[in-house]
C-alpha positions, 0 to 999 in steps of 0.5 A: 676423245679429249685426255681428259675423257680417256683419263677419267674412263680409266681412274675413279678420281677426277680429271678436271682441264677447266680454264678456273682449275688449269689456272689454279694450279699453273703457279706455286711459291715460285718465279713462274706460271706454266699451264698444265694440260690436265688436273687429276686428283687421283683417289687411290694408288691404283689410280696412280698406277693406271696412270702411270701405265697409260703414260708409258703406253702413250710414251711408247707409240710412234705418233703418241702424245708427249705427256707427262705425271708432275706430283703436286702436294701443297703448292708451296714450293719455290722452285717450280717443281710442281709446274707443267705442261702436262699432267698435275697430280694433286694429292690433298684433296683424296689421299690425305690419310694418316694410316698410323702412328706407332711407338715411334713412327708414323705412316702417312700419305702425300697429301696430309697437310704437315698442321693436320699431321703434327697434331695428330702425332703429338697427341703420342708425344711424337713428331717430326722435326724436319718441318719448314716455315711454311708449315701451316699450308705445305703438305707431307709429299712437298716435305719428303720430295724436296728434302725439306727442312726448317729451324730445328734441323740444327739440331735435329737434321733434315727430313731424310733422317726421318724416312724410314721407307718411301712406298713409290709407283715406279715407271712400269706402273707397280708399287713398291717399297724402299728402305735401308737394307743389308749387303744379303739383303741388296744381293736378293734385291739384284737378283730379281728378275723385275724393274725393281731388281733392275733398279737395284742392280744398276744404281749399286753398279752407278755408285761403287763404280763412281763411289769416291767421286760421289763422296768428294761431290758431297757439298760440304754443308749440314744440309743440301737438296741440290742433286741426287743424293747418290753419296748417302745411297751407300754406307761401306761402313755399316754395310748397307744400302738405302735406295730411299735415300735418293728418292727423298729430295728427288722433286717427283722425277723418279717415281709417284710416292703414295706413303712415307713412314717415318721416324719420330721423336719426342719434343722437348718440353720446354723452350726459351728465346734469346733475341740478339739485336745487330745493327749491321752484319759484321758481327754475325760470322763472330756471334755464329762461331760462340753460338752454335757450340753452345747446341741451341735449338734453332738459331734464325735471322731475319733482317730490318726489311723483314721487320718493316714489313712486320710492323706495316702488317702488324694487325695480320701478325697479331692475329696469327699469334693466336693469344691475348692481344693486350697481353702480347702488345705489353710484353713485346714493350721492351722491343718497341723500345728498342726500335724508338731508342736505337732504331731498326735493327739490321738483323735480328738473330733468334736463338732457341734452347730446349730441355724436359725442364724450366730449370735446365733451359734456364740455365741454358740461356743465361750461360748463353747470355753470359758466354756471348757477353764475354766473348763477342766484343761489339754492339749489340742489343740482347734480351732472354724472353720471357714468355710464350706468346712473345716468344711466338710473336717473333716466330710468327715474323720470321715464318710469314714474312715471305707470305705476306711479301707475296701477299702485300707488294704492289708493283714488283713481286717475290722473286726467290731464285739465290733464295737457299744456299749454304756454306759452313757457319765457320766460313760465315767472317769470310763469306758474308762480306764477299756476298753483300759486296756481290748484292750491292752492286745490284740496285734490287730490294730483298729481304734476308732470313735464314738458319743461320747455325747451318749458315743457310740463307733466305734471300728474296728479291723484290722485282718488275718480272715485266723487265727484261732487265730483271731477267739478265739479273737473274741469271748473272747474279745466280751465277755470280752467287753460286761461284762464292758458294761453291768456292766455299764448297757449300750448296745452291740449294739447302732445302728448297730444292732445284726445280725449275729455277736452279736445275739449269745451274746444278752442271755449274754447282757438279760438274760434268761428270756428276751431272752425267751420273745424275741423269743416269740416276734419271734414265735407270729409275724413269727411261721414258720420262713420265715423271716431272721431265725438266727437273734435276735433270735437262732442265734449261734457263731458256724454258725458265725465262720463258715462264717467268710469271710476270704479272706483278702483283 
């Protein structure tokens, strides 16, 4: 009997190791291909809980099988975490519900698509702000797995701010639910005689024992993916303890999530743009520090390859802006004229302001305007725009650049590995000029986008994968990067998390003895690794060269 056969005997969704579905689902946003062995798309969390079970039993025999449970929701992930040899779950195609929105929450499974849920909870006047660039094809389970975050976190913060309970099958096969609780309340927990009171018990002991060295490991960043977060798990402070922490960003390697419920906020009502044209770097560190007191919204980048690649596609951008093309191309008149005049900028800086009102973000903007014009000293080009739909002509630009990177270039290929890092925006005068020196001596075509009020930067290569020169840049210009990154004690990865890609660095980003409290971390929540084996943990260069997808599209 194949594992597909026995797999489907158990479970009532469907189990599929077609050449067509294995192929599907062998790739992601990411470097790499890695065939799984099997398909499921469970229907149910009993489905889920069978097939942890049958894992396990599998992982107990002597001569059993060497298989393994990856979650998988969107597939837009840029690391690899959803990829394996073994078994993909996907959840999008069945559990994909929306099981309530509240006064100001909501409970929803992994698979609904963040578009679908949005629309939903804003028909409450609630939503989620923790949403990233991709989010028109990521779905919620992607979006709690890596901690994801996007161009409001500047104000708002990430995703765990926004999880109030993670509902997980753990590694016995039951379901159970996580979220802060107080110190009587984590005393019951401790004492039940059952793998969650195990669990419990175990990651308190891990954390107050190491409580100081976790603190100091904390990356000194407004957001981080990188790691377990094990320096959130325990608040002395407030006295309490929120094992949720941990599992969001945890990329699918403790357990399968079967619902979230999260906190929700209201969206502002009103929202305008200031656009910043530079025409090199130098400024950006000077621009960042007058920018960011000032609270707005979001405040992103992209650069002139960015900008080239939107004008090649423009009819593409045009239709994804969704509005009066006539009307669109004559507003944006101001910028064409810009580009004719003063050639393509190098970088363009997006920085949005919100209110309840069209007078309060009014005012907003023009004291922004007014405060950069008498304080950064240099050239610069900067416009307040005026409308919505050229307002989202630039958000288009910026949200689908790296799509239509992987869609468009022929002959090299997106290859996004120093794709997430971050340091403080104050160390931003210091930093930029020491990472560029680093980039250039590397003969390598990327763009550069980011959230530049965080000082998280998207940088993605383009690259011949068939090369083995390509390889050796990989890895020594990872390292190269991460040692200025780390030297500012910021993080290899803000948002996209470690998977495949950046799992190998995380000892040279902790420590030794911080990686060894994550694969502890690892051992206590999953000790037969069946969830996602190779992620965060144990995960080496060696298999992540030997999976380089290197067809060139």
């Amino acid at each position: 009997m194949t594992l597909k056969e026995e797999i489907q005997k158990i479970i009532k969704g469907d189990a599929d190791d077609s050449d067509k579905t294995l192929n599907e689902y062998s790739t992601d946003a990411s470097l790499f291909r890695v065939m799984p062995s099997l398909v499921v798309f469970p229907k149910s969390v009993e489905d889920i809980k069978k097939l942890v079970k049958f894992v396990g039993e599998e992982k107990k025999k002597k001569k059993g099988r060497n298989i393994s449970l990856t979650a998988r929701s969107g597939g837009t992930d840029m690391t690899g975490g959803p990829l394996t040899e073994s078994i993909v779950l996907v959840f999008t195609r069945y559990l994909n519900n929306l099981i309530e929105v509240g006064k100001d929450y909501a409970i929803v499974e992994p698979g609904m698509y963040y578009r679908d849920f949005e629309k939903e909870t804003l028909k409450k006047d609630l939503f989620m702000p923790s949403y990233p660039a991709s989010r028109e094809i990521c779905a919620i389970g992607g979006i709690v797995s890596n901690n994801a975050g996007g161009e409001k976190t500047l104000r708002y913060g990430k995703t765990d701010r926004y999880v109030d309970t993670i509902y997980a099958v753990l590694a016995d096969g039951n379901e159970y639910e996580f979220y802060r609780v107080t110190e009587e309340e984590l005393k019951k927990k401790m004492l039940l005689k059952t793998f969650e009171g195990k669990i419990y018990k175990e990651i308190f002991e891990l954390i107050e024992k190491n409580y100081d060295i976790l603190q100091k490991a904390k990356p000194d960043v407004t957001k981080n993916s990188s790691g377990y977060a094990l320096w959130d798990v325990y608040d002395k402070k407030n006295k309490t303890f929120d094992i949720a922490k941990i599992m969001v960003g945890s990329q699918g390697t403790l357990g399968i999530f079967t619902k979230i419920k999260f906190k929700l906020i209201h969206p502002q009502k009103v929202s305008k743009l200031l656009i910043i044209f530079l025409k090199d770097f130098s400024l950006i560190g000077e621009l960042s520090s007058v920018i960011s007191p000032l609270k707005p919204e979001t405040f992103e980048a992209y650069d002139d390859n960015t900008i080239k690649l939107a004008i090649r596609f423009f009819p593409e951008i045009l239709q994804k802006i969704k509005g009066n093309i006539f009307k669109i191309i004559f507003n944006t008149l101001p910028e064409f004229w810009i580009l004719i005049t003063s050639g393509i900028p190098k970088l363009v800086l997006l920085v949005e302001f919100s209110g309840q009102t069209t007078e309060e973000v009014n005012s907003y903007v023009k004291i922004a305007k007014k405060t950069i014009e008498e304080k950064v000293k240099g050239k610069f080009k900067m416009r307040i725009i005026k409308s919505d739909e050229e307002a989202r002509a630039f958000w288009v630009v910026r949200r689908e650049s790296f799509n239509l990177l992987r869609q468009h270039v022929r002959g090299l290929r997106t290859a996004p590995f120093i794709d997430d890092f971050s340091v403080r925006a104050l160390h931003l005068p210091e930093f930029l000029p020491r990472l560029y020196e680093i980039l250039n001596q590397y003969k390598i075509l990327y763009t550069i986008a980011g959230h530049v009020g965080d000082g998280n930067f998207h940088i993605i290569p383009l690259m011949d994968l068939s090369d083995h020169k390509s390889i050796e840049i990989i890895k020594t210009l990872s390292k190269k990067v991460y040692d200025l990154v780390l030297e500012f004690n910021g993080t290899i990865t803000s948002e996209h998390n470690d998977g495949i890609i950046r799992t190998p660095f995380l000892l040279q980003a902790y420590g030794g003895e911080v990686y060894g409290l994550f694969e502890k971390t690892k051992y206590i929540f999953d000790p037969l690794n069946i969830f996602n084996p190779g992620k965060k943990v144990n995960g080496t260069f060696d298999y992540a060269e030997k999976h380089f997808n290197i067809e060139n599209k």
